[in-house]
DOLO-316169 format. One record per residue (C-alpha): residue number from 1; x, y, z. Coordinates in steps of 0.05 Angstrom, whole numbers, m for minus. Example, Ala and Ser with C-alpha at 12.3 -4.5 7.8 and 13.67 -1.06 7.14 Angstrom:
<r num="1" u="246" v="m90" w="156"/>
<r num="2" u="273" v="m21" w="143"/>
// end
This chain:
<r num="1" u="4751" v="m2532" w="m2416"/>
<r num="2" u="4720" v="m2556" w="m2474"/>
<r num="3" u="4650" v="m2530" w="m2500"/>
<r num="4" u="4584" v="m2568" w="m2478"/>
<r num="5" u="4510" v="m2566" w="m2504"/>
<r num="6" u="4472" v="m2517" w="m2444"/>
<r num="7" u="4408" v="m2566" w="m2424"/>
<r num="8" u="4380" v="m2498" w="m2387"/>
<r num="9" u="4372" v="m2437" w="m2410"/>
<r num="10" u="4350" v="m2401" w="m2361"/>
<r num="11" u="4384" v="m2403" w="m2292"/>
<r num="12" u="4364" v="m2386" w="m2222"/>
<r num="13" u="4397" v="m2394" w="m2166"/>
<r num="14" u="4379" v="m2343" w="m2122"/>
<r num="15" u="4374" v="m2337" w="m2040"/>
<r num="16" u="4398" v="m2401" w="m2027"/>
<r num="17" u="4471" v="m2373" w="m1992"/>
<r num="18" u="4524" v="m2387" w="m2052"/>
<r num="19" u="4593" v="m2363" w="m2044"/>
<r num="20" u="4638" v="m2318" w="m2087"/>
<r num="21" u="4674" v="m2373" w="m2096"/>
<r num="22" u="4615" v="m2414" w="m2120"/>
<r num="23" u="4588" v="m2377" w="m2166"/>
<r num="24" u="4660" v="m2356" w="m2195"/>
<r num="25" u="4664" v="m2428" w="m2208"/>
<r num="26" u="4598" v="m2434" w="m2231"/>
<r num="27" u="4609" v="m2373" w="m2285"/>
<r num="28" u="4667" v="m2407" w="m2301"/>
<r num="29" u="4635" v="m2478" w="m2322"/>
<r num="30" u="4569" v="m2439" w="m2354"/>
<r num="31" u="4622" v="m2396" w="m2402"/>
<r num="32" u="4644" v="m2470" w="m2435"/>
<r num="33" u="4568" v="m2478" w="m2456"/>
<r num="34" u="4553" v="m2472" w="m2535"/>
<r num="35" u="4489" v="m2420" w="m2514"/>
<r num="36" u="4485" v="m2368" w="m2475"/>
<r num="37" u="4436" v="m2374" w="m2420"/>
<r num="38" u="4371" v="m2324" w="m2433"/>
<r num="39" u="4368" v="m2309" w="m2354"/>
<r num="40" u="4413" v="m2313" w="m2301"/>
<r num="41" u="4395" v="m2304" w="m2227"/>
<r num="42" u="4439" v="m2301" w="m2178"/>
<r num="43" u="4401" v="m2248" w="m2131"/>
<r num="44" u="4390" v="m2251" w="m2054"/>
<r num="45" u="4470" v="m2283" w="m2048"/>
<r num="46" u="4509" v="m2245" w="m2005"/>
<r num="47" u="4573" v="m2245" w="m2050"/>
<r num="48" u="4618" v="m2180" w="m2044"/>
<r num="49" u="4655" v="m2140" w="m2093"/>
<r num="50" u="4692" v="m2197" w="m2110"/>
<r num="51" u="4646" v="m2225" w="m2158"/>
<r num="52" u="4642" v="m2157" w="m2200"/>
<r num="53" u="4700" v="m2176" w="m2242"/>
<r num="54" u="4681" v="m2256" w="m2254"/>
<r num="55" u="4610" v="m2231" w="m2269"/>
<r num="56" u="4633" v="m2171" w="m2311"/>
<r num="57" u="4675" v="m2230" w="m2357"/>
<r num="58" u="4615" v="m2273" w="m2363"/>
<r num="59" u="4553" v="m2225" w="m2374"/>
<r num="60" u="4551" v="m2214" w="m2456"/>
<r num="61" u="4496" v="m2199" w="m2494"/>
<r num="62" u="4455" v="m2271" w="m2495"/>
<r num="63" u="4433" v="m2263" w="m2422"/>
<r num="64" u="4368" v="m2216" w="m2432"/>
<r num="65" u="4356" v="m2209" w="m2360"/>
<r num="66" u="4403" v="m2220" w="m2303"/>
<r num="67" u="4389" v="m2210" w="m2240"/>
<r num="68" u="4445" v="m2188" w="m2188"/>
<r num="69" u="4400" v="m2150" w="m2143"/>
<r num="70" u="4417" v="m2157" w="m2064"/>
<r num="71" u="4491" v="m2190" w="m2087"/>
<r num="72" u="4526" v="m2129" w="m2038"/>
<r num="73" u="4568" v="m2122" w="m2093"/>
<r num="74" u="4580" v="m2039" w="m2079"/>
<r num="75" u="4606" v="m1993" w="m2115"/>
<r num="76" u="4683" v="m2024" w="m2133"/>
<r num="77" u="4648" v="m2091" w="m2149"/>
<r num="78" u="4602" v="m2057" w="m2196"/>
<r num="79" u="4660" v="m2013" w="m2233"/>
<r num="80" u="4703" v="m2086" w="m2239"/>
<r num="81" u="4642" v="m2111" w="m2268"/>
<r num="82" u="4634" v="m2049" w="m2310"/>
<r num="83" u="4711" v="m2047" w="m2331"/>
<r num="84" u="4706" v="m2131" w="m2352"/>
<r num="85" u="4651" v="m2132" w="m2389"/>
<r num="86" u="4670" v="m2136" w="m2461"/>
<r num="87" u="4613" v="m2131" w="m2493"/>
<r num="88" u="4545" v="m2084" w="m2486"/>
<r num="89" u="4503" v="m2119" w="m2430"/>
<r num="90" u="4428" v="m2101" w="m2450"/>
<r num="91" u="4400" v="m2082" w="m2380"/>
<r num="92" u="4328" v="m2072" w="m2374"/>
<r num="93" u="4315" v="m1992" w="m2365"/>
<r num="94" u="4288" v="m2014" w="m2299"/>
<r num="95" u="4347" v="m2053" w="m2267"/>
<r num="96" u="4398" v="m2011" w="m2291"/>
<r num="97" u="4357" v="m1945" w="m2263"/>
<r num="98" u="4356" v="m1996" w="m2194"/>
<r num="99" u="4434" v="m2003" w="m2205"/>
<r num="100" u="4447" v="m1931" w="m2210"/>
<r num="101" u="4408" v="m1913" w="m2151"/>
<r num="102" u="4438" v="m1958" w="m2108"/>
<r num="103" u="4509" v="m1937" w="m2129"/>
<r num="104" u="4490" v="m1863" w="m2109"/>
<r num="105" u="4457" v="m1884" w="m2043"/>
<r num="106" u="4526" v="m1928" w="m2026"/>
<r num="107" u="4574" v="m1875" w="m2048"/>
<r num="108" u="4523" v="m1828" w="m2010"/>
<r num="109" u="4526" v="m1868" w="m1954"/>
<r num="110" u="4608" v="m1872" w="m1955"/>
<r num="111" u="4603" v="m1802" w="m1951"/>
<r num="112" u="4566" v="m1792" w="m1901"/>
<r num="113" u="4602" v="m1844" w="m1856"/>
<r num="114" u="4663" v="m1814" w="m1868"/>
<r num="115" u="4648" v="m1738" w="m1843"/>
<r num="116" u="4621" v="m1718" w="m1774"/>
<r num="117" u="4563" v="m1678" w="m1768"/>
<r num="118" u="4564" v="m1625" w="m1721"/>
<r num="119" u="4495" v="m1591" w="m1700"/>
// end
């Protein structure tokens, strides 16, 4: 695809019931713009651990604040998104203390699925 001037820069589409697909597509078409976007939100979209590689290739250091809370992207979507990105994403202290919390309370949460307690 060829490059094209962004109109936006700033980006929110969250809630409104997108698709991995979608928004694989849609990180796909914003990557051909000349400027990065400032924000991207894609929050609230129930989109698996698919999207963790996709996002991992897009997120670079012009987006100051995306937002990927409530994306159920668990803990292998967030190490594909970890492994592609290839450049330092600047998270807020706050979002990525968020992120590492929930990663503890889903692994914790494997864990505890997996073994029977026995009182």
């Amino acid at each position: 695809m060829s490059e094209k001037h962004s109109p936006f820069k700033d980006l929110k589409v969250e809630s409104c019931e997108l698709s991995c697909d979608g928004v694989s597509q849609l990180l796909s078409v914003l990557s051909t713009l000349t400027g990065p976007l400032n924000s991207l939100s894609i929050g609230g979209n129930d989109l698996g651990s698919k999207i963790g590689a996709p996002l991992g290739k897009f997120l670079g250091p012009g987006i100051q604040a995306p937002d990927i809370e409530g994306i159920e992207l668990g803990p292998s979507g967030f190490l594909e998104l970890q492994e592609e990105m290839i450049e330092d994403l600047k998270l807020c202290q706050n979002q990525q203390a968020r992120f590492n919390h929930r990663l503890s309370q889903n692994l914790c949460c494997s864990v505890c699925l997996n073994h029977e307690h026995v009182y």
